[in-house]
DOGURO-637725 format. One record per residue (C-alpha): residue in three letters; y, x, z. Coordinates in pm, whole numbers, plus 50000, padded with zeros to 5 digits. Example, Ala and Ser with C-alpha at 12.3 -4.5 7.8 and 13.67 -1.06 7.14 Angstrom:
2
kolnu residuo: ALA, yy: 49550, xx: 51230, zz: 50780
kolnu residuo: SER, yy: 49894, xx: 51367, zz: 50714
This chain:
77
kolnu residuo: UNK, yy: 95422, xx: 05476, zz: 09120
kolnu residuo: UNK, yy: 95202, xx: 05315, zz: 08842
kolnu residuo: UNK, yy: 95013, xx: 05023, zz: 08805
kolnu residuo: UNK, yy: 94630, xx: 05089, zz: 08713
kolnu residuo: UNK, yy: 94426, xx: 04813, zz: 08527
kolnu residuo: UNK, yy: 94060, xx: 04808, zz: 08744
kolnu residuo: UNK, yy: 93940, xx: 04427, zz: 08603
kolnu residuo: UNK, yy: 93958, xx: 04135, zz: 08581
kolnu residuo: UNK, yy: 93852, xx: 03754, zz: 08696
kolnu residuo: UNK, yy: 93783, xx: 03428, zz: 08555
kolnu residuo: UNK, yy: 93740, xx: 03117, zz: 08744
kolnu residuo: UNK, yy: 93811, xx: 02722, zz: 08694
kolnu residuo: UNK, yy: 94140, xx: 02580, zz: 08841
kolnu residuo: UNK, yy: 94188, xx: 02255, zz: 09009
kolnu residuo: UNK, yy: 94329, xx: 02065, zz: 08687
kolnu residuo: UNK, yy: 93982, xx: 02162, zz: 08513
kolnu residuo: UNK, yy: 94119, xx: 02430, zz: 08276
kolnu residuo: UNK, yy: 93944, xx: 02818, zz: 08309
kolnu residuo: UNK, yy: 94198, xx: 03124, zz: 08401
kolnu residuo: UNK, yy: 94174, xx: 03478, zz: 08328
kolnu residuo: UNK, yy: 94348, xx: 03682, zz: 08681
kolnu residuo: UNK, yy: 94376, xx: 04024, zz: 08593
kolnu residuo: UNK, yy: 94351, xx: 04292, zz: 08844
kolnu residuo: UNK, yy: 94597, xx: 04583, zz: 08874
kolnu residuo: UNK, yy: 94637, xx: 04844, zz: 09171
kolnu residuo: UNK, yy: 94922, xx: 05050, zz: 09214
kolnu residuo: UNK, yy: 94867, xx: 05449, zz: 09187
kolnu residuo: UNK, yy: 95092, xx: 05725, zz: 09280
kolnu residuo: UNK, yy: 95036, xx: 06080, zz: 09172
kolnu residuo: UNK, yy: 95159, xx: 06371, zz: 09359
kolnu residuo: UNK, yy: 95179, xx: 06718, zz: 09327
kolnu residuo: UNK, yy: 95054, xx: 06975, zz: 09534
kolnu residuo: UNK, yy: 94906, xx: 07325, zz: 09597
kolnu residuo: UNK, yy: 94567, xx: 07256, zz: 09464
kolnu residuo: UNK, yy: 94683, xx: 07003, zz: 09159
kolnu residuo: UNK, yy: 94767, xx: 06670, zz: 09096
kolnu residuo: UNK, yy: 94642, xx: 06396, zz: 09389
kolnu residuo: UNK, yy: 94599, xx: 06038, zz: 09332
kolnu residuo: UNK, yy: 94682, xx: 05818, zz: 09595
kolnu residuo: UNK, yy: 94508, xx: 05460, zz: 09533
kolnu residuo: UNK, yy: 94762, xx: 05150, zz: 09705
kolnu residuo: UNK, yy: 94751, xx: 04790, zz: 09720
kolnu residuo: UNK, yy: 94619, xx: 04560, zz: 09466
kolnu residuo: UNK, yy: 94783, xx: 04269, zz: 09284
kolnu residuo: UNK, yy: 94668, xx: 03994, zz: 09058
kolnu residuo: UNK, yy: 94866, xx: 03871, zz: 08730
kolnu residuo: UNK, yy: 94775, xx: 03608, zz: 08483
kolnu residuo: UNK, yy: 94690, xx: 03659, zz: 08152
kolnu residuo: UNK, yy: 95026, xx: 03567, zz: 08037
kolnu residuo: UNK, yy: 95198, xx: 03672, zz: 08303
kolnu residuo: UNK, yy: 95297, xx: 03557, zz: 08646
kolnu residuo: UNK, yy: 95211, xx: 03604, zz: 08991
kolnu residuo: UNK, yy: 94880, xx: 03478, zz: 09160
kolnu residuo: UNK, yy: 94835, xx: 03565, zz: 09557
kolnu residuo: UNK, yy: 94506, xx: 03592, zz: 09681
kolnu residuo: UNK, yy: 94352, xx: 03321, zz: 09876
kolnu residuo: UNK, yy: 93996, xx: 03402, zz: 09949
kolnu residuo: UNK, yy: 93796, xx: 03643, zz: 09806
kolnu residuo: UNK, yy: 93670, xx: 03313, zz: 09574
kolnu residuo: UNK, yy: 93987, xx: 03168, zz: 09584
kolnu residuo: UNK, yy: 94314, xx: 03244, zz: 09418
kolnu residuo: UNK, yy: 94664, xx: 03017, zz: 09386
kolnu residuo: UNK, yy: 94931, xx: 03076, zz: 09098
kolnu residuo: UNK, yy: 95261, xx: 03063, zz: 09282
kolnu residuo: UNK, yy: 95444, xx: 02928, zz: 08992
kolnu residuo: UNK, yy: 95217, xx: 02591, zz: 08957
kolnu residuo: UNK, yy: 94999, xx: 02598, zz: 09307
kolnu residuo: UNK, yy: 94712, xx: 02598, zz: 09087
kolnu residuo: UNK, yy: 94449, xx: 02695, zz: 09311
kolnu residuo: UNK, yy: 94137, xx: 02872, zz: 09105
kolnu residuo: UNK, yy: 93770, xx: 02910, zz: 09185
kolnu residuo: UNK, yy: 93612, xx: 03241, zz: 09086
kolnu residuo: UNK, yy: 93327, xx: 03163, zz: 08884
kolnu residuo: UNK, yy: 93276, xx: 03518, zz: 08724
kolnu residuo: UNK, yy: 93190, xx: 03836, zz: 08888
kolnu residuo: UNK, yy: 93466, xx: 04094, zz: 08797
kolnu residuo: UNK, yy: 93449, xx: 04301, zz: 08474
């Protein structure tokens, strides 16, 4: 299983300062009779840096290691 880049979000935390939350979904690739099948799983969200960030809301987001909560403010690109 591999993790697959698909975007990216920015929004404003609470303490005023603008986060990047990148978006990554986990892929597995199997083989079979008629080739190679991609299986698409769950997504997760990182920081820029680094980190985990569970998803709140589908505006909302919280970094576990601070309980920063951030506002999307940015469509995903």
């Amino acid at each position: 299983m591999a993790d697959k880049y698909v975007g990216r979000i920015v929004g404003l935390g609470t303490d005023n300062v603008e986060y990047v939350i990148y978006i990554y979904q986990d892929e597995t690739v199997e083989r079979s009779s008629s080739g190679m099948v991609r299986h698409e799983g769950l997504k997760h969200f990182e920081m820029q840096m680094g980190g985990a960030v569970n998803k709140i809301s589908e505006t909302e987001y919280e970094i576990v290691a601070t309980g920063v909560r951030v506002t999307v403010h940015d469509d995903k690109s």
